[in-house]
DRENDO-1510 file (C-alpha; in Angstrom, 1 decimal, always signed):
<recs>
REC; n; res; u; v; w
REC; 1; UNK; +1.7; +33.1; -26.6 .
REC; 2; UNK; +2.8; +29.7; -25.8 .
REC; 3; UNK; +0.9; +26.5; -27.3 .
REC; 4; UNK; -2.4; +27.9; -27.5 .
REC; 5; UNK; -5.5; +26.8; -29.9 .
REC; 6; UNK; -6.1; +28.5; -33.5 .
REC; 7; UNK; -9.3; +30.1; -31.5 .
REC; 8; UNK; -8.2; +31.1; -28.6 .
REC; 9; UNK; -5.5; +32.9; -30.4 .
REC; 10; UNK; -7.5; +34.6; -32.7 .
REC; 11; UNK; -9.8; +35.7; -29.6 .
REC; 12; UNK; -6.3; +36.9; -27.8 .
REC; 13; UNK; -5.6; +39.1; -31.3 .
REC; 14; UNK; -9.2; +40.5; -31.6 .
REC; 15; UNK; -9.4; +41.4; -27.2 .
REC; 16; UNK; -5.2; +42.9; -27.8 .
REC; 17; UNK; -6.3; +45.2; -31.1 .
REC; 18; UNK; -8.3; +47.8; -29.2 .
REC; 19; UNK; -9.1; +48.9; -25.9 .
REC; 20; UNK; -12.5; +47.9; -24.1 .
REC; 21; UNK; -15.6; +51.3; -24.5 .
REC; 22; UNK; -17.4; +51.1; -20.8 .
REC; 23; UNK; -20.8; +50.4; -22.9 .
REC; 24; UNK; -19.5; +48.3; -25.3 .
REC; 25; UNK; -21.3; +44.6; -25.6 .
REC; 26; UNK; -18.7; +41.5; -26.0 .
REC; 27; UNK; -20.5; +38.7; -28.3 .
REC; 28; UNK; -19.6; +35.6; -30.4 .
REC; 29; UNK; -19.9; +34.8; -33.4 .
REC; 30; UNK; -19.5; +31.9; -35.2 .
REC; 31; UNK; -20.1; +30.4; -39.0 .
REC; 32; UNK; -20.6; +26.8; -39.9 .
REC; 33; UNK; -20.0; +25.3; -43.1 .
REC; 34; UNK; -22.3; +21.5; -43.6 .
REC; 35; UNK; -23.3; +22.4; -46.5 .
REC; 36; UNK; -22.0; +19.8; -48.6 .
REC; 37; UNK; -19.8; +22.1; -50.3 .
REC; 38; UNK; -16.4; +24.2; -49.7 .
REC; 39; UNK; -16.8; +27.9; -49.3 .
REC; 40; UNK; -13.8; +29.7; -51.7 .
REC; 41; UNK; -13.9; +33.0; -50.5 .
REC; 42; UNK; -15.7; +34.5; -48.0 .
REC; 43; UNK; -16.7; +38.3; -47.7 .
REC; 44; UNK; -17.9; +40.8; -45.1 .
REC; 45; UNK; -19.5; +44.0; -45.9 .
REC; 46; UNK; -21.9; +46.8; -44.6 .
REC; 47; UNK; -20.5; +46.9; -41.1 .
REC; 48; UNK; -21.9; +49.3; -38.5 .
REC; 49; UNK; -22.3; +49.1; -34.7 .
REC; 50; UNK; -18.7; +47.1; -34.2 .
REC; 51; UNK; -15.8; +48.4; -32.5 .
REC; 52; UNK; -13.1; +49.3; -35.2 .
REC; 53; UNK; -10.8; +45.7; -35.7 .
REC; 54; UNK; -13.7; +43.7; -33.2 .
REC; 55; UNK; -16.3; +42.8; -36.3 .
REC; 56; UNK; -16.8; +39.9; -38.3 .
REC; 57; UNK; -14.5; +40.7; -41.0 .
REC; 58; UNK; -11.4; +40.1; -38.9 .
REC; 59; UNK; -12.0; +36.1; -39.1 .
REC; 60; UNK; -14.8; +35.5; -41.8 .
REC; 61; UNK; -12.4; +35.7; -44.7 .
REC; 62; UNK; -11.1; +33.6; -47.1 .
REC; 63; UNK; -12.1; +29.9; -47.6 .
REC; 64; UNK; -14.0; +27.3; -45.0 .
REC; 65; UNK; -14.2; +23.7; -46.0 .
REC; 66; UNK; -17.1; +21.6; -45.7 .
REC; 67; UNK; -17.8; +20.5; -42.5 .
REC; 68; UNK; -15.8; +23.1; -40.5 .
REC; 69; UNK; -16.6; +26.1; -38.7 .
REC; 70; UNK; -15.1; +29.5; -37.6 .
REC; 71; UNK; -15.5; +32.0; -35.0 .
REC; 72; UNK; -14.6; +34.5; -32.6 .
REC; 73; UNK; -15.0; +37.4; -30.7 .
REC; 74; UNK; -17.2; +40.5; -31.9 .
REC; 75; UNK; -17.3; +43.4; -29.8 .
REC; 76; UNK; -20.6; +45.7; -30.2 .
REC; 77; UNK; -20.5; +49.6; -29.8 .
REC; 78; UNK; -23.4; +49.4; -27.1 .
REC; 79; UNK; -25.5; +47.2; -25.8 .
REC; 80; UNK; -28.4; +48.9; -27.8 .
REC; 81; UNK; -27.5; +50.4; -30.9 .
REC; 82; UNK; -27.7; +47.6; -34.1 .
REC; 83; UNK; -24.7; +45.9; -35.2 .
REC; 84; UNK; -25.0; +45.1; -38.6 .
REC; 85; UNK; -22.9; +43.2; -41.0 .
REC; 86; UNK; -23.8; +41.4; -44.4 .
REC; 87; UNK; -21.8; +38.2; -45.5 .
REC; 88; UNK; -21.2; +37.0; -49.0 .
REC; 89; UNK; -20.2; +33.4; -49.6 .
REC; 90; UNK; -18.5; +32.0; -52.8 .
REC; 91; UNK; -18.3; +27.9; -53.3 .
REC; 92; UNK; -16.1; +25.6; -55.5 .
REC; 93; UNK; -18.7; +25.4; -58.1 .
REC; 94; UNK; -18.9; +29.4; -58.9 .
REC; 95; UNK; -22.8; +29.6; -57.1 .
REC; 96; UNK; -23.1; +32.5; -54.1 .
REC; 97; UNK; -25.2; +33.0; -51.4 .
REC; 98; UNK; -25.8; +36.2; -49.0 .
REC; 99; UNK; -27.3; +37.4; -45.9 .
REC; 100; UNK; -27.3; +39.7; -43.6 .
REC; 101; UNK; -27.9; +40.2; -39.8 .
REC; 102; UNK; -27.4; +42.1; -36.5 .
REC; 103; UNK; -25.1; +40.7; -34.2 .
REC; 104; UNK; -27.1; +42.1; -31.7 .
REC; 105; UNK; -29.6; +38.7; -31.9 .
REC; 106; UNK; -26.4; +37.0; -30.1 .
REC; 107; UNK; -27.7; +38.3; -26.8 .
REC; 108; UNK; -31.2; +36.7; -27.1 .
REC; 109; UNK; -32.8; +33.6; -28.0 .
REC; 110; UNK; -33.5; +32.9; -31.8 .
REC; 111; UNK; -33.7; +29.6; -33.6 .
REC; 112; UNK; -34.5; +29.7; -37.3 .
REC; 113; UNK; -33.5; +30.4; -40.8 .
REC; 114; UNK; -32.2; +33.9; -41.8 .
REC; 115; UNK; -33.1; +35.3; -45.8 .
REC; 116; UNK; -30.5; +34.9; -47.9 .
REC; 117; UNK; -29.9; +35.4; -51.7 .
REC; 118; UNK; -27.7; +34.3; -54.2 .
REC; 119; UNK; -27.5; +31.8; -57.4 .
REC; 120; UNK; -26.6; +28.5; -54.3 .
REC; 121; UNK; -29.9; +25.8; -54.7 .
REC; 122; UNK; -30.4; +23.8; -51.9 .
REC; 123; UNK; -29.0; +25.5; -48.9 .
REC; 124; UNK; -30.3; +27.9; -46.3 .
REC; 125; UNK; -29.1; +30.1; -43.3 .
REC; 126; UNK; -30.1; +28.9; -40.3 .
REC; 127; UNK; -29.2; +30.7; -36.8 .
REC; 128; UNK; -29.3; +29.7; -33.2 .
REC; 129; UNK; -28.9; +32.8; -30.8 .
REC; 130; UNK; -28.4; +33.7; -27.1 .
REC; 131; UNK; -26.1; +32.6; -24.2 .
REC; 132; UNK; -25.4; +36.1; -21.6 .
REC; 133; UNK; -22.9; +35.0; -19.6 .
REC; 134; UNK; -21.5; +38.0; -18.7 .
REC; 135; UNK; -17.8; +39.5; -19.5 .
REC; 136; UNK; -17.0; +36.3; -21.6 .
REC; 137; UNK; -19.5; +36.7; -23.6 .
REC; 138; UNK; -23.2; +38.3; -23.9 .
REC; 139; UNK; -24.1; +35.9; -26.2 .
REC; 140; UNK; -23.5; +33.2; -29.0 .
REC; 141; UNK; -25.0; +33.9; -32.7 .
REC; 142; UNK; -24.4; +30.7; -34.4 .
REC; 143; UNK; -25.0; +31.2; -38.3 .
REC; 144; UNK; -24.8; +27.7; -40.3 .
REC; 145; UNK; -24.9; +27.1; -43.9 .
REC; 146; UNK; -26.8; +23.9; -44.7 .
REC; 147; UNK; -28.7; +21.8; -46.8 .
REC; 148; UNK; -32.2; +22.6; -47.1 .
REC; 149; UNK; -33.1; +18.9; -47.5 .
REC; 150; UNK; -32.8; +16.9; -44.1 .
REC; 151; UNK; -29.6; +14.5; -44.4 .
REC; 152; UNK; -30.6; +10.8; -43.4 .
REC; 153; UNK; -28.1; +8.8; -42.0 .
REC; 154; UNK; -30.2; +5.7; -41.3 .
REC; 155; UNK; -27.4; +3.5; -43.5 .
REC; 156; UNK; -24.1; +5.4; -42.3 .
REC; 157; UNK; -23.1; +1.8; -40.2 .
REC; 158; UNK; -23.9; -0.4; -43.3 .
REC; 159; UNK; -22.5; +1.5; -45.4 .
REC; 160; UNK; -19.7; +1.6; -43.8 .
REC; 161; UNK; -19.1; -1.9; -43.1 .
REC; 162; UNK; -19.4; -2.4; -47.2 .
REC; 163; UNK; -16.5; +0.2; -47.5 .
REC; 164; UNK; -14.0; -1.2; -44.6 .
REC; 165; UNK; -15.3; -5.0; -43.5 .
REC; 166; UNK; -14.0; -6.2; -40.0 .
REC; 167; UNK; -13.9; -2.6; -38.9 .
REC; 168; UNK; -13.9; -2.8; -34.9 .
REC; 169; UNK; -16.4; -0.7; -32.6 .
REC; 170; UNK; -13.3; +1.2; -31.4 .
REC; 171; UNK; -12.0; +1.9; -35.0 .
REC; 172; UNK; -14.9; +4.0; -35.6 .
REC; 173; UNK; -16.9; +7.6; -34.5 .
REC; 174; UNK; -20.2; +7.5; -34.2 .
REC; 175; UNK; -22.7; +10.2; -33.1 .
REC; 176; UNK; -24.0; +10.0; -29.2 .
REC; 177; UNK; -27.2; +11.6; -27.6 .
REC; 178; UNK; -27.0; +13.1; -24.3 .
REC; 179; UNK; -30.2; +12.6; -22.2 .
REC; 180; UNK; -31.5; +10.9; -25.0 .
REC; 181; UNK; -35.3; +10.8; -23.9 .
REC; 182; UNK; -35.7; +14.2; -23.1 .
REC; 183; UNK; -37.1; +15.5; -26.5 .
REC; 184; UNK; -40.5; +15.9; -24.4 .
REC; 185; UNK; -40.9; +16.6; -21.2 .
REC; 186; UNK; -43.3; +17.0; -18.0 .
REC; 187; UNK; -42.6; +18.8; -15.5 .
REC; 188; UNK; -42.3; +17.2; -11.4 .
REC; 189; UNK; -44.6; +18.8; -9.1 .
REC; 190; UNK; -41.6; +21.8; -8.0 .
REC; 191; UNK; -40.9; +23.0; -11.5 .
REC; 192; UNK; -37.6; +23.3; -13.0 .
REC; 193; UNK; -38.7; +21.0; -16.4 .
REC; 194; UNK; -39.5; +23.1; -20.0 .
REC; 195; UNK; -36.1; +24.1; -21.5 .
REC; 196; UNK; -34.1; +23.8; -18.3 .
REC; 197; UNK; -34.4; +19.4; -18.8 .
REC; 198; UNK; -35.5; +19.2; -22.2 .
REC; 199; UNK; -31.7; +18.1; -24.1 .
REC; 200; UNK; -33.3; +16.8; -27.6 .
REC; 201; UNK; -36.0; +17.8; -30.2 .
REC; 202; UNK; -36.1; +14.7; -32.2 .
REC; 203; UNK; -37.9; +11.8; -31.1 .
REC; 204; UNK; -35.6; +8.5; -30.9 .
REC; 205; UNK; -36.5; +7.6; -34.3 .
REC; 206; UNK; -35.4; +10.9; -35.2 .
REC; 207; UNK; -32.4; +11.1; -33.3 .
REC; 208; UNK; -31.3; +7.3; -34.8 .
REC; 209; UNK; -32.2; +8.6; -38.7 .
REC; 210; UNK; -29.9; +11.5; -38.0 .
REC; 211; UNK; -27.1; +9.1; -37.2 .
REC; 212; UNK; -27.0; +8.9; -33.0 .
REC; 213; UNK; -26.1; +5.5; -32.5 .
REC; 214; UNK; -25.0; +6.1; -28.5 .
REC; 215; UNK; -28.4; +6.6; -26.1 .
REC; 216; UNK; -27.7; +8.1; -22.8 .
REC; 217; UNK; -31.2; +6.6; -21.2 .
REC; 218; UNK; -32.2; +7.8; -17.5 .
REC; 219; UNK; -35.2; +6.3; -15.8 .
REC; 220; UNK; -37.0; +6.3; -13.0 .
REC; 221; UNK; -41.1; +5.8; -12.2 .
REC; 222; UNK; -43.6; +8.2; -13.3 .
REC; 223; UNK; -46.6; +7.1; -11.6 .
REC; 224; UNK; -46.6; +3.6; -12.7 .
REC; 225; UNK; -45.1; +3.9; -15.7 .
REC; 226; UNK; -41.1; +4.0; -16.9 .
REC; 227; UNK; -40.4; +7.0; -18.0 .
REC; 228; UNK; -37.0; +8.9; -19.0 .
REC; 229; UNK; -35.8; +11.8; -16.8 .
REC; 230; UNK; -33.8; +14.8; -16.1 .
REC; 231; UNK; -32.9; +16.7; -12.9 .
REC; 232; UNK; -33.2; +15.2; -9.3 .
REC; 233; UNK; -35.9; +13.7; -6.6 .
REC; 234; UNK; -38.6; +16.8; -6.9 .
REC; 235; UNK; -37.3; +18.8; -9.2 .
REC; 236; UNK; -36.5; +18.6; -12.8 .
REC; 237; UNK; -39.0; +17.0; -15.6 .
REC; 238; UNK; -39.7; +13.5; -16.6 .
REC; 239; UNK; -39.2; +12.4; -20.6 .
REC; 240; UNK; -40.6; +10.3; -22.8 .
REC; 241; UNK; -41.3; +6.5; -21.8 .
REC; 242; UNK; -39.2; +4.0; -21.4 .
REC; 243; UNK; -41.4; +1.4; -24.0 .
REC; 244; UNK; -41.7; +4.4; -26.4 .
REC; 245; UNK; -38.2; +4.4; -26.6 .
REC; 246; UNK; -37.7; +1.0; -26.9 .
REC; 247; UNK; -40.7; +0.9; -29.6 .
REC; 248; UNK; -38.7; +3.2; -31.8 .
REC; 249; UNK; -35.5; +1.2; -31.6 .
REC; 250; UNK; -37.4; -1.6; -32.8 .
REC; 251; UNK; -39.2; +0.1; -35.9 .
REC; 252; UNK; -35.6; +1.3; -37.0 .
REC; 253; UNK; -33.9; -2.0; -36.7 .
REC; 254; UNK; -37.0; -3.7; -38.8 .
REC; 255; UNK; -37.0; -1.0; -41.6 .
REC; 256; UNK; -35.0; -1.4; -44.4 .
REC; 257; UNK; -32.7; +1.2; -43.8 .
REC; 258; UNK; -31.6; +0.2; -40.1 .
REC; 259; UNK; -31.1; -3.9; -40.3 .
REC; 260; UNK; -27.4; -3.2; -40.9 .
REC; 261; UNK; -26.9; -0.6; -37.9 .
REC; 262; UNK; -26.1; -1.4; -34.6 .
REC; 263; UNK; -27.8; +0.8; -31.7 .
REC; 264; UNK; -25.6; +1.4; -28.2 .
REC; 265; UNK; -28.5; +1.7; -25.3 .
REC; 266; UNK; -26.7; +2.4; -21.9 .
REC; 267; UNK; -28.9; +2.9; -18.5 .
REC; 268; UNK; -27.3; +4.7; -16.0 .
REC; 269; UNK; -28.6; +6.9; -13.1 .
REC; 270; UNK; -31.1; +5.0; -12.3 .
REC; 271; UNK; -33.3; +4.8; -8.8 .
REC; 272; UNK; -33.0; +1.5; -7.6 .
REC; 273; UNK; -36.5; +0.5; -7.2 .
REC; 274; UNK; -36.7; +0.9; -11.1 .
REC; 275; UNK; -33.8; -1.6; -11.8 .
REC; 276; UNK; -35.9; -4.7; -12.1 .
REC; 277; UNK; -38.5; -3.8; -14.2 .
REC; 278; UNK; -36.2; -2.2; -16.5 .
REC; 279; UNK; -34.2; -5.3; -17.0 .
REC; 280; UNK; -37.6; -6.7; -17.1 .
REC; 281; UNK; -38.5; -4.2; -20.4 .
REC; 282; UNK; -35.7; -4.4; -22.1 .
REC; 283; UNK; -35.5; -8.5; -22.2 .
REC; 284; UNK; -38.4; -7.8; -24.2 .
REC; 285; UNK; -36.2; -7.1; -27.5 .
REC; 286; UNK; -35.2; -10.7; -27.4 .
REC; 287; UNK; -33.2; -12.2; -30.0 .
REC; 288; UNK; -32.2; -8.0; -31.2 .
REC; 289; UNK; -29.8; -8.4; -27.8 .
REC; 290; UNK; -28.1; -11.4; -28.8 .
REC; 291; UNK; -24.5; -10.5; -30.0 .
REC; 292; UNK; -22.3; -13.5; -31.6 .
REC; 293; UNK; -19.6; -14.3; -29.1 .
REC; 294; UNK; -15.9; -15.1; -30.2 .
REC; 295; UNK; -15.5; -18.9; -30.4 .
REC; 296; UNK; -13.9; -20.1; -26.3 .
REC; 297; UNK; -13.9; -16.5; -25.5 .
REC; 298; UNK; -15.4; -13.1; -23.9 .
REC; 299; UNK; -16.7; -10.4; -25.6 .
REC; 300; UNK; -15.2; -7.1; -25.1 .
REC; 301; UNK; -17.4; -5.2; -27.0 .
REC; 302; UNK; -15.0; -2.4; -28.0 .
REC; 303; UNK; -13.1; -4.4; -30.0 .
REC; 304; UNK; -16.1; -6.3; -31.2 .
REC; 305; UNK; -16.4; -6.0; -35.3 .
REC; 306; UNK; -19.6; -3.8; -36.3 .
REC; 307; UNK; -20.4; -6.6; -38.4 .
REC; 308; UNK; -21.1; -8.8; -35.5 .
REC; 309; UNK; -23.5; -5.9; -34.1 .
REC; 310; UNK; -25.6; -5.4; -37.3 .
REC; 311; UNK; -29.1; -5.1; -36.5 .
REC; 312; UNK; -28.9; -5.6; -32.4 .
REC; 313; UNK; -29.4; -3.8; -29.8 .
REC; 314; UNK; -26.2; -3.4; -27.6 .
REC; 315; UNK; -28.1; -2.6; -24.1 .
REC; 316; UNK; -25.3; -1.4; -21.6 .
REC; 317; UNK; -26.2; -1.2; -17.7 .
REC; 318; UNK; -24.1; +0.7; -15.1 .
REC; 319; UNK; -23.2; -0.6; -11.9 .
REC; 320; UNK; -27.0; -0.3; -9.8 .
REC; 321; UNK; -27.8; -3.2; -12.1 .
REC; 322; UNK; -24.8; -5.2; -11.5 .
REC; 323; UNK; -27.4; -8.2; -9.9 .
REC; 324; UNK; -28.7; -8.7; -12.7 .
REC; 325; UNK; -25.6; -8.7; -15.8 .
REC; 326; UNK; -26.3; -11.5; -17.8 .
REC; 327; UNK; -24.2; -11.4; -21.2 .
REC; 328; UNK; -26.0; -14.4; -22.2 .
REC; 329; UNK; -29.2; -12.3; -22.5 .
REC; 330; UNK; -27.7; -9.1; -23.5 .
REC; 331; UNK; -27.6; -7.4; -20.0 .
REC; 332; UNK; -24.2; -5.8; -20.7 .
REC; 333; UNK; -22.3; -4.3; -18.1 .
REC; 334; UNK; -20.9; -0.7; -18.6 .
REC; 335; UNK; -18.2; +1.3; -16.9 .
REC; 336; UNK; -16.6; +4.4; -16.9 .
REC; 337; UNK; -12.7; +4.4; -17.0 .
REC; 338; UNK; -10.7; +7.0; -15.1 .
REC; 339; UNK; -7.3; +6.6; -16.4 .
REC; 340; UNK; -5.4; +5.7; -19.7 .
REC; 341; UNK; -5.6; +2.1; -19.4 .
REC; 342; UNK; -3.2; -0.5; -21.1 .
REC; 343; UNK; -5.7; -2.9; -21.3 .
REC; 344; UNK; -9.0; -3.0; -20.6 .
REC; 345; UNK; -10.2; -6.8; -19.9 .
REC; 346; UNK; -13.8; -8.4; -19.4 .
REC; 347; UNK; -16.8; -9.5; -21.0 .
REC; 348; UNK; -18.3; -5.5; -20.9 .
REC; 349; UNK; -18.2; -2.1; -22.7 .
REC; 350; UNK; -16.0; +0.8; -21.0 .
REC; 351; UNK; -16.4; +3.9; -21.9 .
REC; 352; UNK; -14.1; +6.8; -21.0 .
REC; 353; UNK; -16.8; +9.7; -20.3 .
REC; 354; UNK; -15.8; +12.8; -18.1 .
REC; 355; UNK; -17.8; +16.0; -18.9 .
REC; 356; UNK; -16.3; +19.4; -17.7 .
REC; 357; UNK; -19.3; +20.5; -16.1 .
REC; 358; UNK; -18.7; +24.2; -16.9 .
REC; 359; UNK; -21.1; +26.7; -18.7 .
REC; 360; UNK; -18.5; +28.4; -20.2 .
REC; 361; UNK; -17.7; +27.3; -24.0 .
REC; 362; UNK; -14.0; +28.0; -23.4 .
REC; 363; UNK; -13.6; +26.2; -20.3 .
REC; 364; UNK; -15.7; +22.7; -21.7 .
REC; 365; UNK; -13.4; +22.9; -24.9 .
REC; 366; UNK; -10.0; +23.2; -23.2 .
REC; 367; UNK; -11.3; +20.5; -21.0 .
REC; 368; UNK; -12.7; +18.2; -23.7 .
REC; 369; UNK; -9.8; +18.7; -26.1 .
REC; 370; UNK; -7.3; +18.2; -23.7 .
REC; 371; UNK; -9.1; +14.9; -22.5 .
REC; 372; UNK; -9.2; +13.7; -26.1 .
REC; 373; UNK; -4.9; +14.2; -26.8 .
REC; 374; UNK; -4.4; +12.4; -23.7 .
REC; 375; UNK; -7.1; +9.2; -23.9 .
REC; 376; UNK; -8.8; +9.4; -26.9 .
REC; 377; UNK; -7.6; +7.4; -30.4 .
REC; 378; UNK; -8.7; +4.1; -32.2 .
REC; 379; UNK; -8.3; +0.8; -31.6 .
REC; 380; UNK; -8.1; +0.8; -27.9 .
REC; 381; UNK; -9.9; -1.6; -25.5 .
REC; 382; UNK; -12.2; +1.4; -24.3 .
REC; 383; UNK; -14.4; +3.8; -26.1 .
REC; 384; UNK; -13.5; +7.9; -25.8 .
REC; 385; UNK; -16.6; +9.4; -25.4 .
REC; 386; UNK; -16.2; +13.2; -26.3 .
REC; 387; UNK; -18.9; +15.4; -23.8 .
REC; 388; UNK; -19.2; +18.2; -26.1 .
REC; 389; UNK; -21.9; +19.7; -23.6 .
REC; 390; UNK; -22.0; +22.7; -21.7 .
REC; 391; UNK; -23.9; +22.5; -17.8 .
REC; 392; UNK; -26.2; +25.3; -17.2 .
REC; 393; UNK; -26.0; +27.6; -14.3 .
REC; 394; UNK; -26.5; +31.2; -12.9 .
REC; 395; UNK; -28.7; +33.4; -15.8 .
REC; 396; UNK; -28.3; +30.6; -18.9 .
REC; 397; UNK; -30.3; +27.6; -17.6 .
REC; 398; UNK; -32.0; +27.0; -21.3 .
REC; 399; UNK; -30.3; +23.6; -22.3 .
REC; 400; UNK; -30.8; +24.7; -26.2 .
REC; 401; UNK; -29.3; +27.8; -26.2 .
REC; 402; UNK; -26.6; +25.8; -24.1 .
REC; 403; UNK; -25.7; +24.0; -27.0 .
REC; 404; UNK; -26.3; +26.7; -29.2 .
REC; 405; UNK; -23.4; +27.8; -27.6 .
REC; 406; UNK; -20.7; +24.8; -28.1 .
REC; 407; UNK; -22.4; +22.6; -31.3 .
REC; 408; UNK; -21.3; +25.5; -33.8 .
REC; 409; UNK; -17.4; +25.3; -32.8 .
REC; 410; UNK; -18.1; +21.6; -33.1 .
REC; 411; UNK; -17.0; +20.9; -36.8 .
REC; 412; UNK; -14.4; +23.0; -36.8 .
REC; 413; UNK; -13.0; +21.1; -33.4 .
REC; 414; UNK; -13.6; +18.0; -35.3 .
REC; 415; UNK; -11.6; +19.5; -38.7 .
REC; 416; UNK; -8.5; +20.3; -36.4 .
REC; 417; UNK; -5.3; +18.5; -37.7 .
REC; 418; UNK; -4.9; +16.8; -34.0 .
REC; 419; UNK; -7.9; +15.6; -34.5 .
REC; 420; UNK; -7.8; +14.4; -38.4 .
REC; 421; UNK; -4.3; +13.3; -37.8 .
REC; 422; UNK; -5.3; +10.2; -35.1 .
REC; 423; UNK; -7.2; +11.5; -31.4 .
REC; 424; UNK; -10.3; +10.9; -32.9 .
REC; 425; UNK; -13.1; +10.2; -30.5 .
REC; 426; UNK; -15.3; +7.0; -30.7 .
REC; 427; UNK; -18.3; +8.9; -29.5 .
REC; 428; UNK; -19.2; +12.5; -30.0 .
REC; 429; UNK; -22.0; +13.4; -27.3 .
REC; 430; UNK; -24.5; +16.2; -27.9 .
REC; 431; UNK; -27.1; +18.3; -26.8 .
REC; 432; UNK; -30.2; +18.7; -29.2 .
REC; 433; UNK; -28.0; +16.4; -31.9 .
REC; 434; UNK; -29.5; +16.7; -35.4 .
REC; 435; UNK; -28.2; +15.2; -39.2 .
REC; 436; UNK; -26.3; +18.1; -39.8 .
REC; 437; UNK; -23.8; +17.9; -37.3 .
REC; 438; UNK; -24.1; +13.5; -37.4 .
REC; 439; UNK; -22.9; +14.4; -40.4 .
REC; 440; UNK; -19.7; +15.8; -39.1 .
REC; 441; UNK; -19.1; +13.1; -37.0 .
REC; 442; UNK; -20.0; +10.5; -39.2 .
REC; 443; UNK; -17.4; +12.0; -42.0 .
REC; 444; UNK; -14.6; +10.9; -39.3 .
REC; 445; UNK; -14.8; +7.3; -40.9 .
</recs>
C-alpha cells in the first residue's frame, strides 16, 4: 500500500474486509485517552447494528497510552436501525471503567458526558458527535476519557523554564487559539454568526488557564467600539471586545500563577480604518510589552529565551500595521513564511502558518502532517504553526462539530513516532481548545 499513515491503513483494511450494503451508514469513530493514565487492555462487547468486520472492535483493542487517541471507520447496518457497542477499559493501576453507546449519535450533534461504571475515580466519558459529510463519513463520534477535575495549565511556561533554563521560543510547543475572541458572538445585520463564527467556548482567561499561549485576534469596529470578529463585510458575527481581551491578559499576567508565562497576541486581518486605534489599545499594556533586547543586537523573537518573555505580552502585528512597527514599544512585526527558510533574519516573529482549508478530516491531516515533515522541527529561526482546523462548507457549517471532527485524532497525531522523534510543531492551533487537549501539546516539552 505504499508509505501510507497507521490510520489511513487501518481505514483501507476496515473499507477492503467487506463489501458496501446500499443502506448502510459509513461513520467514525474515534477514542481518546487524557486521562492521566495508560489504558492496558481495551475490550469491545455487545455489538449490534455494524456490518460484520466494520465495528469498533476491529481497532479498540489492546492498550492506548495516555495522551493518544485511536480511530477509524465504523460502518452501520442502516441509517436507522441502532448500533450499539459497549467498551470496557483496563488501566496500569488494575481500576476499570465502562460505557456504552450507539454509534448512531455520530451522525448528529451531541456534546456531553456519557454514564459509565467501573472501580476508575476521577474520570468521565465525555462525547462530541456529528459531522455528515457524505460518502466519507456521516459523522464523527468522538468518545474521550478524561479527568473529571479541569486541568489548569496557568504555570506550564514557568514550570518549564525551572526544568530546562535558557530554553528558546522555537525549542518549545505551546498551545494556539484560532479566532481567539470568538467565544461569544453577535451576529451582523445578514446572519451567518451563532455556531457558524463562534471558534471558542472559554473566555481568554479561560483559554490562557488551559494553556493557549498563541491568540489569533481579528478586529474591526462594532459601532464605536473594537470588537473581535469572524466572517466578512456583512456577514459573519462580531466577538468579544478588543479591551476585554486585553483586560484578561492583564489579570493572568498579575495573578500568581501567570507572572512567569509569556502570552503571543498577533493581529492580523484587520480593516484598515481600525489599525490606529488598535495600536493605540494595545500601548496601553505598557511596561508588559517591553521585551529585554540582546546587548548591540536585534531581537528575533523565535530564538528569544522564554526566560526573557516571562510575564510580557509579545503583541505581533501583520503587515496593514507596518506604519506603525515600533520594537521599542512592543509593536512587533509578524509574518508568514512560504518556504523552508535557511535563515530567517530581522527584528520580528515569523511564523510558518498555511491551513488546508478543506472540511474533510482526511484531507487537513495529510495536509498538515505533510507540512509539519517538511518545515516544522525546533530550533529554527521561524515558528511552525500546526492549523489543526477544518473550514466549513456545504451541510457542516457548525465550527464545533468541525473540530469535533479533527481535535480527537489530535493526540494520537501528536504521539506518532515522526512526531515524538523531532517534527514537532512550535504551535498547535485549535478550534474550541480546552486543558485537556493543552495538555497534549504541552506534554511535547
Amino acid at each position: 500500500m505504499g508509505d501510507i499513515s497507521q490510520e489511513a491503513a487501518l481505514f483501507w483494511l476496515i473499507n477492503q474486509s467487506t463489501g458496501k450494503k446500499a443502506m448502510s451508514q459509513r461513520t467514525t469513530l474515534c477514542l481518546v485517552n487524557v486521562s492521566g493514565h495508560n489504558i492496558t487492555d481495551m475490550k469491545v462487547s455487545a455489538v449490534s447494528g455494524f456490518e460484520k468486520g466494520n465495528d469498533p472492535s476491529v481497532f479498540i483493542r489492546g492498550g492506548l497510552a495516555q495522551n493518544s487517541s485511536i480511530g477509524g471507520y465504523v460502518e452501520l447496518l442502516s441509517a436507522s436501525e441502532p448500533a450499539l457497542y459497549s467498551v470496557e477499559l483496563t488501566f496500569s493501576d488494575g481500576t476499570t471503567l465502562s460505557f456504552s453507546d450507539n454509534q448512531q449519535n455520530a451522525i448528529n450533534k451531541h456534546v456531553g458526558t456519557l454514564a459509565h461504571t467501573g472501580t476508575a475515580q476521577g474520570l468521565e466519558v465525555w462525547r462530541s458527535s456529528g459531522g455528515d459529510v457524505g460518502s466519507s463519513s456521516h459523522g464523527t463520534n468522538g468518545v474521550y476519557i478524561r479527568s473529571s477535575a479541569v486541568p489548569d495549565h496557568s504555570t506550564w511556561m514557568g514550570d518549564l523554564q525551572q526544568r530546562k533554563p535558557g530554553i528558546l521560543l522555537s525549542d518549545i510547543t505551546l498551545p494556539g487559539s484560532h479566532d481567539a475572541g470568538m467565544y461569544e458572538t453577535h451576529d451582523y445585520p445578514l446572519g451567518g454568526g451563532g455556531e457558524w463564527a463562534k471558534t471558542q467556548s472559554l473566555s481568554t482567561l479561560g483559554q490562557l488557564q488551559a494553556g493557549s499561549r498563541y491568540f489569533d485576534i481579528r478586529v474591526c469596529w462594532r459601532g464605536d467600539e473594537l470588537s473581535t470578529y469572524h466572517g466578512t463585510t456583512g456577514y459573519g458575527a462580531y466577538g468579544a471586545s478588543l479591551s476585554s481581551i486585553l483586560e484578561d491578559v492583564q489579570t493572568f499576567l498579575n495573578s500568581d500563577a501567570g507572572k512567569d508565562e509569556a502570552v503571543i497576541l498577533k493581529f492580523s486581518h484587520t480593516y484598515t480604518n481600525t489599525v490606529s486605534s488598535i495600536i493605540t489599545e494595545v500601548k496601553k499594556l505598557g511596561e508588559r510589552l517591553q521585551i529585554p533586547k540582546p546587548a548591540g543586537g536585534a531581537t528575533n523573537l523565535a530564538q528569544t529565551p522564554l526566560s526573557d518573555m516571562k510575564g510580557t505580552v509579545v503583541a505581533v502585528f501583520a503587515d496593514e500595521f507596518e506604519a506603525y512597527w515600533d520594537q521599542e514599544q512592543g509593536i512587533w512585526p509578524y509574518f508568514d513564511t512560504e518556504e523552508h527558510p535557511s535563515s530567517i533574519n530581522g527584528t520580528n516573529l515569523t511564523v510558518y502558518d498555511h491551513y488546508s482549508n478543506v472540511g474533510v478530516y482526511e484531507s487537513m491531516a495529510h495536509d498538515q502532517m505533510g507540512k509539519l515533515g517538511k518545515y516544522g522541527g525546533r530550533g529554527y529561526s521561524y515558528l511552525f504553526l500546526l492549523s489543526w482546523t477544518l473550514t466549513g462548507g456545504g451541510a457542516v457549517l457548525d465550527i464545533e462539530v468541525l473540530a469535533g471532527m479533527a481535535n480527537p485524532w489530535l493526540p494520537g497525531k501528536l504521539a506518532s513516532r515522526a512526531v515524538q522523534e523531532g517534527h514537532r510543531p512550535n504551535i498547535v492551533y485549535l478550534d474550541f481548545i480546552d486543558p485537556w487537549l493543552c495538555g497534549v501539546a504541552i506534554g511535547l516539552n
